[in-house]
C-alpha positions in Angstrom: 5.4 4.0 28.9 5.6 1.7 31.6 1.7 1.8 32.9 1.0 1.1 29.1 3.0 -1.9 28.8 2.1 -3.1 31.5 -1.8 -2.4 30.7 -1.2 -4.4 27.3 0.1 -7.2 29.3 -3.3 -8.2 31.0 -4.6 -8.4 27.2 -4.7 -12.0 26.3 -4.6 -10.9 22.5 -5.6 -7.8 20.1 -6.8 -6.1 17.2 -5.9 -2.5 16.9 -7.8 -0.3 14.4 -4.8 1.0 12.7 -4.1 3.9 10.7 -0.5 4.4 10.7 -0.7 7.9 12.1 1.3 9.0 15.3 -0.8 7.6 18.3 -1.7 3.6 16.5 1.7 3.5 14.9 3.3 3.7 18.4 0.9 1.3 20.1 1.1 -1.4 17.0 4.8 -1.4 17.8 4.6 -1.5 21.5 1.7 -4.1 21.2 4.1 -6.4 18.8 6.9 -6.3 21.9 4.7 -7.1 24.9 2.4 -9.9 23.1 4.2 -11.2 20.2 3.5 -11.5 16.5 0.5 -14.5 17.2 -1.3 -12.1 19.4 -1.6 -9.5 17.7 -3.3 -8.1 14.6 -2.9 -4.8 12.8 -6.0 -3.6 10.7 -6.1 -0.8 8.2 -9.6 0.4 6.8 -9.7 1.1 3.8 -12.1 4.1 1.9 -11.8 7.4 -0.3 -11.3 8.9 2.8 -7.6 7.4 3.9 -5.0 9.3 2.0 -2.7 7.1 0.0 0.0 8.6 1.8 -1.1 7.7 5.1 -1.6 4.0 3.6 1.8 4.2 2.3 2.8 4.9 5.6 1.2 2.5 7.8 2.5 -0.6 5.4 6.1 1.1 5.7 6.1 0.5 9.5 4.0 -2.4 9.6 6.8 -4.3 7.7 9.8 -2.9 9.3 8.7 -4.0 13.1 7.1 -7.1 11.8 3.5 -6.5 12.6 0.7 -8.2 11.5 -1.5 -6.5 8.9 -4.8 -6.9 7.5 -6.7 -4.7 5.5 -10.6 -4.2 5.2 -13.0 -2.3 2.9 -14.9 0.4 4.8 -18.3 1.9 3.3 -18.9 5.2 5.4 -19.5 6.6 1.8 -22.6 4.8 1.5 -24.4 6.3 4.8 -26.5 8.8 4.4 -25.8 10.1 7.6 -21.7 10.2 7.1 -22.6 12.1 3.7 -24.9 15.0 5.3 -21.7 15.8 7.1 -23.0 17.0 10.3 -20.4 17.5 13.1 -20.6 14.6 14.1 -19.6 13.2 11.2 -16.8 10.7 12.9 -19.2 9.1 15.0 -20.6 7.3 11.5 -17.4 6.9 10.4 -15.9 4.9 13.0 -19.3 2.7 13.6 -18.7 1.6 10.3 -15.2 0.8 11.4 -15.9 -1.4 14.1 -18.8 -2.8 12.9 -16.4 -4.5 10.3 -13.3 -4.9 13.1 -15.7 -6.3 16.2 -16.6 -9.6 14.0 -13.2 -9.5 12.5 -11.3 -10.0 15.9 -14.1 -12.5 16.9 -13.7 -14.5 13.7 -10.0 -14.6 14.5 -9.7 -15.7 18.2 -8.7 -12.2 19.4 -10.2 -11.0 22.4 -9.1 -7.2 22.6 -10.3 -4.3 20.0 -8.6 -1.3 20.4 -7.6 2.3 18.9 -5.1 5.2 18.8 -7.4 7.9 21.2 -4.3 9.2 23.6 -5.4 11.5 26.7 -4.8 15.1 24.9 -7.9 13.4 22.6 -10.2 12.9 25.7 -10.3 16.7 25.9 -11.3 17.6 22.5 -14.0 17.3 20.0 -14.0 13.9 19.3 -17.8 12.3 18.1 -15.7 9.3 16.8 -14.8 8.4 20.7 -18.4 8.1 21.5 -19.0 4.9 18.3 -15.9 2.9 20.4 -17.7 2.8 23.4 -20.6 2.0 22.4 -18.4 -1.2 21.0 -16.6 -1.9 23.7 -13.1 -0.5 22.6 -10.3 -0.2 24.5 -7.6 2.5 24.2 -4.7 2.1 26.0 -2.9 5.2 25.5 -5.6 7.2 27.3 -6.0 4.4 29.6 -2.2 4.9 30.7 -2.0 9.1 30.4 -0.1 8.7 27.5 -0.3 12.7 26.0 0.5 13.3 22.2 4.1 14.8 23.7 4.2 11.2 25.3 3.6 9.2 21.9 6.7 11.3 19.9 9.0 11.1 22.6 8.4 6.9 23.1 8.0 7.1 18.9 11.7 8.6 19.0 12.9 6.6 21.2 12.1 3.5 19.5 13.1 5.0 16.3 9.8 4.8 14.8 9.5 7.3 11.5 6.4 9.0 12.6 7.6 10.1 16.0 7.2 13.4 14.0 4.7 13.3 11.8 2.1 15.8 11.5 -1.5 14.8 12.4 -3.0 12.8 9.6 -6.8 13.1 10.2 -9.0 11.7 7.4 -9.7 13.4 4.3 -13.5 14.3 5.0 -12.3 16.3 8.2 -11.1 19.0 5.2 -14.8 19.5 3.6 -16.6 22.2 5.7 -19.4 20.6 7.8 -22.6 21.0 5.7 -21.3 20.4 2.6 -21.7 17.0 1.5 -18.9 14.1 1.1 -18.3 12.9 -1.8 -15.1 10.8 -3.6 -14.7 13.5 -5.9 -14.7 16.6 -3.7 -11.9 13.8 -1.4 -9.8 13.6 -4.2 -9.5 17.5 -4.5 -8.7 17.9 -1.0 -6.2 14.8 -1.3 -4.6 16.3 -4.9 -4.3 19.6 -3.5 -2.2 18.4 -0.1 -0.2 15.9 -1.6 0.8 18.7 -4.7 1.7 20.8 -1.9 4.1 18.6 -0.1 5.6 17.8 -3.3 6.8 21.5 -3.1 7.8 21.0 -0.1 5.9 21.8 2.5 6.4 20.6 6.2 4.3 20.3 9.2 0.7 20.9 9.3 -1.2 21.0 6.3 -4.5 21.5 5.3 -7.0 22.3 1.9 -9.9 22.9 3.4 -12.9 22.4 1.0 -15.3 25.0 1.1 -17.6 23.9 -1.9 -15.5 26.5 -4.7 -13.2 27.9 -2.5 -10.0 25.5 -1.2 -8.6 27.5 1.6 -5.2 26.9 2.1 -3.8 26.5 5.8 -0.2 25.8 6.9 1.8 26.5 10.0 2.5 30.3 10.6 6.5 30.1 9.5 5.3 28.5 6.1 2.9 31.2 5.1 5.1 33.8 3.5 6.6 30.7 1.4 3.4 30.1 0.1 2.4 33.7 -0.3 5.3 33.9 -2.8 3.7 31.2 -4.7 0.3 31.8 -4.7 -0.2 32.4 -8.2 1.6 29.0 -9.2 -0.7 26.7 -6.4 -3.7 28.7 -7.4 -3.3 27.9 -10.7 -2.7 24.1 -9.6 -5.7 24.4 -7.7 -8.2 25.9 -9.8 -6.9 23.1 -12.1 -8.4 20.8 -9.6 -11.7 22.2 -10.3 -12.0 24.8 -7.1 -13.2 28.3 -8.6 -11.0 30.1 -5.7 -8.2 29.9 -3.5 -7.8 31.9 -0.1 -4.4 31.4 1.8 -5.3 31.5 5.5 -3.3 34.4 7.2 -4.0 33.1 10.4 -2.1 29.8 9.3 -3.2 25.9 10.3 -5.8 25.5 13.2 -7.1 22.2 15.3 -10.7 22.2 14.9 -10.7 25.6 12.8 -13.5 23.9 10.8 -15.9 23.2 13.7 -15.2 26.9 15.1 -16.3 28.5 11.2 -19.5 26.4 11.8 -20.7 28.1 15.2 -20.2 31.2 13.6 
């Protein structure tokens, strides 16, 4: 934590791309006590894709550290490219992002744009990383070897209320790669999760979107919870408009969707 505040020191000033997830939530904060409220600027994009939850989340923390926020309209549903699905699908996403936060921070005097990517993320699948640097974003918590352990132990410690939060990745990374994105088949997928947590469900959680099928993935503990109600969330489900529902035995997986497509 040190390295990083002192890295965020040499920044005259900064925009973060801000979701309100684990890793931005923690540098917004830590950004607000090194460089103060004028130097700083929070920026939430906004799309079919950002759960309402998340949303809810990142104005919740926002307000109580008293950080800066603006919100923009993003239009990744209107690529072509983003809609295919490929896997690669992030790296359209977040070029729409910073092609709307790059002007943004110039139009406003601030000369730093940066993101969430910590160093665990450097190691991973991550097409999205490639769209930053090609605009010249900064990310200071793989800069400094901040890990995802790092962020929730300096989240904690702060008393931040995502210190331990489970990964919030955007709603399209639940459609199977292939299938195409679109704000309806998003709204399932969103539906789906949020009627599960209001049962609640902890920890990882995923409906993965398999055209009629909505798989159902959890952390291993959860599964014989939800195996004694699958005929209630199918039911929920299928009311959603999926034509099946498979609970995953194997439980919630990182990057279980790009493993089913190599298959």
């Amino acid at each position: 934590m040190e390295s990083l505040r002192a890295l965020l020191r040499t920044f005259p000033s900064v925009l973060l791309g801000y979701s309100g997830g684990v890793d931005s939530a923690l540098l917004a904060v830590v950004l607000r006590q090194e460089l103060g409220k004028e130097r700083v600027l929070a920026a939430i994009g906004r799309s079919a894709s950002y759960p309402d939850a998340q949303w809810q989340v990142a104005r919740e923390v926002a307000a109580r550290f008293d950080i800066p926020l603006v919100e923009i309209e993003t239009h990744e549903l209107e690529d072509a490219n983003y809609l295919a699905n490929p896997t690669n699908r992030c790296f359209y996403c977040k070029t729409e992002l910073w092609h709307r936060l790059v002007p943004l921070a110039r139009e406003r005097g601030l000369a730093v744009v940066c993101d969430g990517t910590n160093a665990d993320d450097l190691r991973e699948h991550r097409p999205g990383k490639a769209a930053g640097v090609a605009a010249g974003i900064r990310s200071p918590l793989a800069e400094a070897g901040l890990t995802k352990a790092d962020i929730r132990a300096a989240s904690r410690e702060l008393g931040l209320p995502t210190w331990d939060a489970p990964a919030a990745p955007c709603l399209s990374s639940r459609v199977q790669y292939g299938l195409s994105i679109t704000p309806s088949r998003l709204k399932q997928v969103e539906e789906g999760e949020a009627y599960l947590r209001s049962l609640g469900v902890a920890g990882d959680l995923r409906v993965r979107h398999f055209g009629g099928i909505a798989r159902v993935e959890v952390e291993p503990s959860w599964i014989p919870w939800i195996e004694a109600r699958r005929a209630k969330i199918s039911a929920r489900l299928e009311a959603l408009g999926f034509a099946q529902v498979e609970i995953d035995p194997r439980g919630y997986r990182r990057g279980n969707l790009l493993e089913r497509s190599s298959l």
